[in-house]
FITOR-710274 format. One record per residue (C-alpha): residue number from 1; x, y, z. Coordinates in nm, 2 decimals, always signed. Layout:
+------+--------+--------+--------+
: bapa :      u :      v :      w :
+------+--------+--------+--------+
:  NUM :      X :      Y :      Z :
...
+------+--------+--------+--------+
END
This chain:
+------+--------+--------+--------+
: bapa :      u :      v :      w :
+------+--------+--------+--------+
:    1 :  +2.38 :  +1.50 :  +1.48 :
:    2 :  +2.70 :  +1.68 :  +1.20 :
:    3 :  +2.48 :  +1.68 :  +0.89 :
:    4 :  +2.25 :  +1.44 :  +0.95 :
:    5 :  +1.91 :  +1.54 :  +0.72 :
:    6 :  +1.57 :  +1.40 :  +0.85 :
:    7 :  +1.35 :  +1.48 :  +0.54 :
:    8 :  +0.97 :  +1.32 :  +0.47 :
:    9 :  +1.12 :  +1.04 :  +0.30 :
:   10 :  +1.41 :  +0.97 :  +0.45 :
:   11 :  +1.67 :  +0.99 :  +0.76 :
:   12 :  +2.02 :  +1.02 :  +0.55 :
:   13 :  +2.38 :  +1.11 :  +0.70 :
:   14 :  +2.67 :  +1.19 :  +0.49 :
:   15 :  +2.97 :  +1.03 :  +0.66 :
:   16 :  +3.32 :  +1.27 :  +0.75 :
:   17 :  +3.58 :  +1.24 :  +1.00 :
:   18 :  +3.44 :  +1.46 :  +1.22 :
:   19 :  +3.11 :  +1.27 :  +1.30 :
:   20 :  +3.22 :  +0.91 :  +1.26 :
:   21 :  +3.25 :  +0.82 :  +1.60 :
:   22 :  +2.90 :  +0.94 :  +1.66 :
:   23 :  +2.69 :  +0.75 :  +1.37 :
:   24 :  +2.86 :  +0.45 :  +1.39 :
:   25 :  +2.95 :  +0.36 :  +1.70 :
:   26 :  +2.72 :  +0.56 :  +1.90 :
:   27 :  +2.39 :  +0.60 :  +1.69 :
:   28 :  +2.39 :  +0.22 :  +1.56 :
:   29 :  +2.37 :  +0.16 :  +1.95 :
:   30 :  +1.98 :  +0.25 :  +1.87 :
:   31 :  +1.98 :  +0.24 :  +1.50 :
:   32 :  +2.06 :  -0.01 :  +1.25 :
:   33 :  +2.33 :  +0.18 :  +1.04 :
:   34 :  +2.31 :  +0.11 :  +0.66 :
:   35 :  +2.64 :  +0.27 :  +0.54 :
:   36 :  +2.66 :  +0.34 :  +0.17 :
:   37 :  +3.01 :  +0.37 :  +0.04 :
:   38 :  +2.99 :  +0.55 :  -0.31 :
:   39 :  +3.15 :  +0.78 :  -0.57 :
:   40 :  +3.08 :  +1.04 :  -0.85 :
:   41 :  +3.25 :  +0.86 :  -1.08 :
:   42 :  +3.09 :  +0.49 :  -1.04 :
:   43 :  +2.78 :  +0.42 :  -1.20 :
:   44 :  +2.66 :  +0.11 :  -1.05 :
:   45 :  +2.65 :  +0.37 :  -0.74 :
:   46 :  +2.36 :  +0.58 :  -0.87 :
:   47 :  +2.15 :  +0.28 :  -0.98 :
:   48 :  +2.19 :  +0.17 :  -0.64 :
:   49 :  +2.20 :  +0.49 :  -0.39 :
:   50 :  +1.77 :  +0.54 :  -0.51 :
:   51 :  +1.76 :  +0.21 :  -0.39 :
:   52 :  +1.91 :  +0.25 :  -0.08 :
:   53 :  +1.73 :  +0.59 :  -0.01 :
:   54 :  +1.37 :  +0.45 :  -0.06 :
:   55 :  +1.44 :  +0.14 :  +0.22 :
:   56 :  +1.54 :  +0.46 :  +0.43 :
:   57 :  +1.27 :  +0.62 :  +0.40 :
:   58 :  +1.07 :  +0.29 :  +0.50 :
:   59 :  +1.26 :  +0.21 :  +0.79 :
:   60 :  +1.35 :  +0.58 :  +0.92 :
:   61 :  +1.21 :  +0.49 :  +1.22 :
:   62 :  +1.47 :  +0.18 :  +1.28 :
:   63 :  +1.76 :  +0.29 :  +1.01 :
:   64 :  +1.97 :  +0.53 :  +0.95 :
:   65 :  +2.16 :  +0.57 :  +0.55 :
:   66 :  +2.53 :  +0.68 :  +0.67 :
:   67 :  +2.69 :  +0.78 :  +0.27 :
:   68 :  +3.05 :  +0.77 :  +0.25 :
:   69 :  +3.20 :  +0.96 :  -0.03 :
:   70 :  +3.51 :  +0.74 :  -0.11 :
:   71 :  +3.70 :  +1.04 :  -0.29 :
:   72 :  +3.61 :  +1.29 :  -0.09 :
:   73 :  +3.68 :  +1.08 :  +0.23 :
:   74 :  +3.90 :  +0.83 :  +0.17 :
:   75 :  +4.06 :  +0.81 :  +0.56 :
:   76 :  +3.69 :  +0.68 :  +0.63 :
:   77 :  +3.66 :  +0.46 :  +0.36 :
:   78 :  +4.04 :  +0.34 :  +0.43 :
:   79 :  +3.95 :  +0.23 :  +0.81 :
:   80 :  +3.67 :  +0.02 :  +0.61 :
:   81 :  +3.90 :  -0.17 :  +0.38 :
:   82 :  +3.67 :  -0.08 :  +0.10 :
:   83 :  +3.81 :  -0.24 :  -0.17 :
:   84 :  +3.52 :  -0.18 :  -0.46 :
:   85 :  +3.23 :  +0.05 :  -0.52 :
:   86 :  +2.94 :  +0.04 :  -0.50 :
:   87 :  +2.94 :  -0.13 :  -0.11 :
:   88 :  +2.70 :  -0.14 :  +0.14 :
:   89 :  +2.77 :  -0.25 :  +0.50 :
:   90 :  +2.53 :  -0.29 :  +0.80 :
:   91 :  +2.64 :  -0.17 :  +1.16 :
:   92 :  +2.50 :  -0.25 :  +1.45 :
:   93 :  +2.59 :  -0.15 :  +1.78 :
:   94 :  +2.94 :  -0.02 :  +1.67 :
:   95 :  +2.98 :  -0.35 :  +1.50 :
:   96 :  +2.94 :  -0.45 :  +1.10 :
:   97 :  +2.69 :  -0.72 :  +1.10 :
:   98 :  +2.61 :  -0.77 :  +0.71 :
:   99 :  +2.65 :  -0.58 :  +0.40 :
:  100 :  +2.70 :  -0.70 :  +0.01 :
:  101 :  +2.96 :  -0.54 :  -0.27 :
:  102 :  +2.73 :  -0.46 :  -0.63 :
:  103 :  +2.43 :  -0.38 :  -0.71 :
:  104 :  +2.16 :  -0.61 :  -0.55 :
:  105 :  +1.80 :  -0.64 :  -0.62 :
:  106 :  +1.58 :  -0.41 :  -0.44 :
:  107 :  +1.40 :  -0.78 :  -0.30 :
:  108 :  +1.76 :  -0.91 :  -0.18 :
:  109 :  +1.84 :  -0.59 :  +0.00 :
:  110 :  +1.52 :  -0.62 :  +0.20 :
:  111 :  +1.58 :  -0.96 :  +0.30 :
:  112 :  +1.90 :  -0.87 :  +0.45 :
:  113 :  +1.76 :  -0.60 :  +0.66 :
:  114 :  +1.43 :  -0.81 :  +0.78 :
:  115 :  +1.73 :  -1.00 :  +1.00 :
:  116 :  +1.80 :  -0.70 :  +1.18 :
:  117 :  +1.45 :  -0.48 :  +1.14 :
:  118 :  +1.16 :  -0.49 :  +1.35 :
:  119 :  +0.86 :  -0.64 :  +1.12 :
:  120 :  +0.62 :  -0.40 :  +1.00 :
:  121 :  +0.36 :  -0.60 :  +1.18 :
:  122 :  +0.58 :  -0.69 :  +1.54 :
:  123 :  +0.35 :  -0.33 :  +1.67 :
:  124 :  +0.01 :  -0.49 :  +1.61 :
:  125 :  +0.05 :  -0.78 :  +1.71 :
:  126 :  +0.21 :  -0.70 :  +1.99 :
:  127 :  -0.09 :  -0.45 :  +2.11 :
:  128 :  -0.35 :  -0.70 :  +2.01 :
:  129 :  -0.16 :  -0.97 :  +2.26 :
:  130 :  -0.22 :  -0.77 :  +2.49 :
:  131 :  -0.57 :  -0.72 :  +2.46 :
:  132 :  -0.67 :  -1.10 :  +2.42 :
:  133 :  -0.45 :  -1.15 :  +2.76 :
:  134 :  -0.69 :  -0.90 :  +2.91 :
:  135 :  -0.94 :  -1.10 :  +2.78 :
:  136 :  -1.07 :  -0.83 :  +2.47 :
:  137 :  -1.10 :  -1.01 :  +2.23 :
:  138 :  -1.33 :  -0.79 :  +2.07 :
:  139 :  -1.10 :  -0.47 :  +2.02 :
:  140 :  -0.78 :  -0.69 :  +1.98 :
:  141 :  -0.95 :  -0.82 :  +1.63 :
:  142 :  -0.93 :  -0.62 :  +1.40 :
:  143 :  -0.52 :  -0.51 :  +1.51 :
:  144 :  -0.41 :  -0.87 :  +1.46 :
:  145 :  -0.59 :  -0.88 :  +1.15 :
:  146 :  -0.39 :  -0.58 :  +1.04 :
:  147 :  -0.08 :  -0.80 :  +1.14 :
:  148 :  -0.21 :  -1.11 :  +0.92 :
:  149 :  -0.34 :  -0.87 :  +0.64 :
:  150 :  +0.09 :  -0.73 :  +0.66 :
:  151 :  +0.22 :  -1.11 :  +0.70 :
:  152 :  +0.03 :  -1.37 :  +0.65 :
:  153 :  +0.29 :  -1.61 :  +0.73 :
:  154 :  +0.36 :  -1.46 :  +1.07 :
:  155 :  +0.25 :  -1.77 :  +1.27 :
:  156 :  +0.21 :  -1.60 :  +1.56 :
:  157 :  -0.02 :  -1.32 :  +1.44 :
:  158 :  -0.20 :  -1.65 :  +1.28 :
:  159 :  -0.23 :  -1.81 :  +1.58 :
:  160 :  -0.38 :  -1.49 :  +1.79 :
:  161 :  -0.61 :  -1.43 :  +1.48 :
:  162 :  -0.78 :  -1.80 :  +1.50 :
:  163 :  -0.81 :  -1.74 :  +1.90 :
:  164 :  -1.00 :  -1.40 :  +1.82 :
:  165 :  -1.20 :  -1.59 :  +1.58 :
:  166 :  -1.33 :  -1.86 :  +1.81 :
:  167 :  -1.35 :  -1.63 :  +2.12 :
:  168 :  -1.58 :  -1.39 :  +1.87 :
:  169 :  -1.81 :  -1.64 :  +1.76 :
:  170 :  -1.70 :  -1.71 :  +1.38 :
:  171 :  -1.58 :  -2.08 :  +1.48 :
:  172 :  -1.66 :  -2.23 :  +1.12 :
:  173 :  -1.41 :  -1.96 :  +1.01 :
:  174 :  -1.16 :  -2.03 :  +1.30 :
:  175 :  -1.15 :  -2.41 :  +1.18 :
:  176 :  -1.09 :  -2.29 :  +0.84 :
:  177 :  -0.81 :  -2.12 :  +0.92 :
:  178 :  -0.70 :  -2.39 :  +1.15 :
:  179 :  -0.65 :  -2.63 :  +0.87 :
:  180 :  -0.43 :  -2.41 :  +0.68 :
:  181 :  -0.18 :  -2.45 :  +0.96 :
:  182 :  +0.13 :  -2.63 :  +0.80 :
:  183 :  +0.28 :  -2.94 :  +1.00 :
:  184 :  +0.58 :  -2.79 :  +1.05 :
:  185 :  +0.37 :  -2.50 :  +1.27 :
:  186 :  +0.19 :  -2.71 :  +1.42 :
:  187 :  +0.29 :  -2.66 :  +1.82 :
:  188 :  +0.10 :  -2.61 :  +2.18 :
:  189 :  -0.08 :  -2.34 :  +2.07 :
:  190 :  -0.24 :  -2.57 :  +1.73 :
:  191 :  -0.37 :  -2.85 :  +1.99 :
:  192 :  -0.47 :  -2.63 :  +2.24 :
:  193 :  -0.72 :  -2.39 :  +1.94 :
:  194 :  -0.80 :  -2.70 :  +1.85 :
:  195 :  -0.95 :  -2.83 :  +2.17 :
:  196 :  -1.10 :  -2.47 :  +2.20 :
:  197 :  -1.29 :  -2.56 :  +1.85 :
:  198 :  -1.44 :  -2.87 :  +1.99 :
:  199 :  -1.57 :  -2.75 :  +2.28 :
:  200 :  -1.74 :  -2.45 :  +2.09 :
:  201 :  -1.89 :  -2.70 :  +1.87 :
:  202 :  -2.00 :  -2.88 :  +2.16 :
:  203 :  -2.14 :  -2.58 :  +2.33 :
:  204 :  -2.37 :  -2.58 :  +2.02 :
:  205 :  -2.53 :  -2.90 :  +2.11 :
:  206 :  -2.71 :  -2.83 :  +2.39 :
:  207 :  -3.05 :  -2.97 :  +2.38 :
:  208 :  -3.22 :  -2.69 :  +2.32 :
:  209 :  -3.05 :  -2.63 :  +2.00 :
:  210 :  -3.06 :  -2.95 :  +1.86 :
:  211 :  -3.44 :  -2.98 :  +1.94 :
:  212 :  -3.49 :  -2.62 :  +1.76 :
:  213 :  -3.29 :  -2.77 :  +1.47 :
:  214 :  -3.51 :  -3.09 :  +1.46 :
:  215 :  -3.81 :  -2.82 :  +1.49 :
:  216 :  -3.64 :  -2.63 :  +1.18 :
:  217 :  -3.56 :  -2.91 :  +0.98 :
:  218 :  -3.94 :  -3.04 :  +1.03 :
:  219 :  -4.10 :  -2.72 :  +0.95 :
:  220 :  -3.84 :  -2.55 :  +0.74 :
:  221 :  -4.11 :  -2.25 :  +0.68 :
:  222 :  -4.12 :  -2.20 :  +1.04 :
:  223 :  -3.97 :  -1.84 :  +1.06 :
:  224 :  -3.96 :  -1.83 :  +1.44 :
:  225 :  -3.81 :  -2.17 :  +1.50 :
:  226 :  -3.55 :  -2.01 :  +1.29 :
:  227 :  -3.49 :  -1.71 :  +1.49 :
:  228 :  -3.51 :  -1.88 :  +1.82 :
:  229 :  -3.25 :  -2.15 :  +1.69 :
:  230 :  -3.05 :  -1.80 :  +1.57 :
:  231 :  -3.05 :  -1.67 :  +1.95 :
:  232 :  -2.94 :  -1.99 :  +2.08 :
:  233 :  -2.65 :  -2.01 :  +1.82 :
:  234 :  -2.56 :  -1.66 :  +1.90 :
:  235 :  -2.54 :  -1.75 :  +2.25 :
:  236 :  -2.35 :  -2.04 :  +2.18 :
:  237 :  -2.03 :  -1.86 :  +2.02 :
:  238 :  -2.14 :  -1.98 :  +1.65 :
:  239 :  -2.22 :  -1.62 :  +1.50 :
:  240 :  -2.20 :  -1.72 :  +1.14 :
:  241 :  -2.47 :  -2.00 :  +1.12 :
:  242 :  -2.68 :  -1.71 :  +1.31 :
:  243 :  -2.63 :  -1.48 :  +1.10 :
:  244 :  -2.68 :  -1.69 :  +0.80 :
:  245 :  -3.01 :  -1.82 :  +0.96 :
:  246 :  -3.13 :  -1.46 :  +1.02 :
:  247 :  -3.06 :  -1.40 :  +0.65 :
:  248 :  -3.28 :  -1.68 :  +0.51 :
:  249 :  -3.56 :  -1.53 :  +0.76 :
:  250 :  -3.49 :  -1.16 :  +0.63 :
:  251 :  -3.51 :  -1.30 :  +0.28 :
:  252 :  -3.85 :  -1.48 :  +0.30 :
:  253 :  -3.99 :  -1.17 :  +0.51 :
:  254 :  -3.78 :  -0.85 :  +0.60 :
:  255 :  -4.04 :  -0.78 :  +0.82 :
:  256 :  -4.10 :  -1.06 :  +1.02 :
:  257 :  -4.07 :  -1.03 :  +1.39 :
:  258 :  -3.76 :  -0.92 :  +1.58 :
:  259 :  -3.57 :  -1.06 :  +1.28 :
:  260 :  -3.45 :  -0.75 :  +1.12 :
:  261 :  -3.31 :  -0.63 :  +1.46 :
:  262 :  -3.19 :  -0.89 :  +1.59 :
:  263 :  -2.94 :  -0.93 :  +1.29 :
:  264 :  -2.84 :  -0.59 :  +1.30 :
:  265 :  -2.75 :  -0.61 :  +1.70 :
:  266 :  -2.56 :  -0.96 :  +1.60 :
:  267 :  -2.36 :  -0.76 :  +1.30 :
:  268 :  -2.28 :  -0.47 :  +1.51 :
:  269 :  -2.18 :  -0.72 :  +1.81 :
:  270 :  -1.93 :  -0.85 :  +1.55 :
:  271 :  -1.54 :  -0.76 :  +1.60 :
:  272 :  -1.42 :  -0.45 :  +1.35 :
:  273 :  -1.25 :  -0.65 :  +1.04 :
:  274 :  -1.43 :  -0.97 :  +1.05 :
:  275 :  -1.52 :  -1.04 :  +0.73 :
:  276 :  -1.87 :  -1.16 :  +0.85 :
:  277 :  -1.92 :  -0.80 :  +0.95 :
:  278 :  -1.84 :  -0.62 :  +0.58 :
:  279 :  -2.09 :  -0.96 :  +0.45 :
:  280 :  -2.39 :  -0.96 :  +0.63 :
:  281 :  -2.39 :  -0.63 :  +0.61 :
:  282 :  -2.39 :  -0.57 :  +0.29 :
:  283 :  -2.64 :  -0.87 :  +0.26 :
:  284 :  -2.90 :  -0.70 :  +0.48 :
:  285 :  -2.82 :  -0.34 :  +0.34 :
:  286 :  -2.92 :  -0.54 :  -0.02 :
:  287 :  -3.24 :  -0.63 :  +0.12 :
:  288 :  -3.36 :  -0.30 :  +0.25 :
:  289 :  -3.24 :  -0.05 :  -0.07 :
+------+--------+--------+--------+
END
């Protein structure tokens, strides 16, 4: 592309006569095109152009910065009806689809491009889709936690997160997150985790579990009742009371049976970026240095 400069920061064309036709109507076929119209002379122009420059950078990947230089090209800037500096105006396949006149805030500037941008999370949560539809919810964990940790009011990458949650065993913190679900959110996919939550629960009433919690809850010093009720929890999809049984075992005696390993295997089993992961094992690292 005439004088376009890709640099580490940023992907920045200055505007002519000669490569018009290309940037704007054939680059912001795949591009968004922010064009800049500026001039030595105007002020307001350098506060904003740093501005403009940065987002670039950002979005080089979805964005190009197309600078007009209204004195030195003024034939471009004519075809424009630019009428005052500094203006910015958005193209989009060959056709202007926003833009402002001024200086704007750095924050208004990026909610005019999130309309027409990809978001920053759309990637992971797109690959971690994927994997849950292949039924993995193990790897797809921790990249749709990267999408919630980037926006955590994506609703979407909320909803995948809470399926991941339940389908890795941390249903306590799958209903948590449930609940935080606004009305207004609140679709197919809220009734349907919601059903998924009630039959975990339910899968942790089987009657060998509630007889080992009867057997706990008689003989609370009972180590083993307490890691047999833990396997039986594990099995059942509810890692976290597992894990936190384990612990209360570990912390009366570190050595005691199969304890010690068994929590380990249960942390390890646990998705990357579950935060019961980062927890217990920082709990069980606290018992043994």
């Amino acid at each position: 592309m005439d004088n376009l400069v890709a640099t580490n920061t940023a992907t920045v064309v200055d505007i002519t006569v000669e490569n018009f036709q290309q940037v704007i109507l054939q680059d912001s076929q795949e591009k968004l095109v922010m064009i800049d119209f500026w001039a030595d002379w105007c002020e307001p122009c350098k506060d904003l152009m740093p501005i403009l420059e940065k987002l670039a950078g950002e979005y080089s990947e979805h964005m190009i910065l197309a600078k007009v230089d209204c004195d030195a090209q003024q034939e471009v800037a004519g075809q424009f009806g630019i009428r005052s500096l500094p203006t910015v105006m958005l193209v989009k396949d060959g056709q202007p689809v926003d833009g402002f006149a001024g200086v704007q805030p750095e924050a208004q500037i990026r909610e005019m491009l999130a309309k027409y941008l990809p978001n920053p999370e759309d990637d992971a949560l797109q690959e971690a889709a994927q994997l849950a539809a292949a039924g993995d919810y193990q790897a797809a964990f921790p990249i749709v936690k990267q999408a919630v940790d980037i926006n955590p009011d994506n609703i979407d990458a909320k909803y995948l997160y809470i399926d991941c949650l339940i389908e890795t065993g941390s249903v306590s913190q799958a209903k948590e997150q449930l609940a935080t679900i606004k009305l207004v959110d609140q679709d197919s996919r809220y009734q349907a985790l919601n059903g998924k939550i009630e039959l975990a629960e339910q899968a942790a009433e089987t009657p060998e579990i509630k007889q080992l919690q009867e057997a706990v809850a008689n003989e609370p010093d009972n180590l083993q009742y307490k890691i047999d009720l833990a396997v039986q929890l594990q099995q059942a999809h509810k890692a976290d009371e597992a894990l936190e049984l384990l612990y209360t075992v570990l912390k009366k005696d570190l050595n005691f049976g199969d304890a010690r390993k068994l929590m380990l295997d249960m942390v390890n089993a646990l998705a990357d970026g579950d935060p019961l992961k980062s927890e217990y094992r920082r709990k069980v690292y606290g018992l043994l240095y």
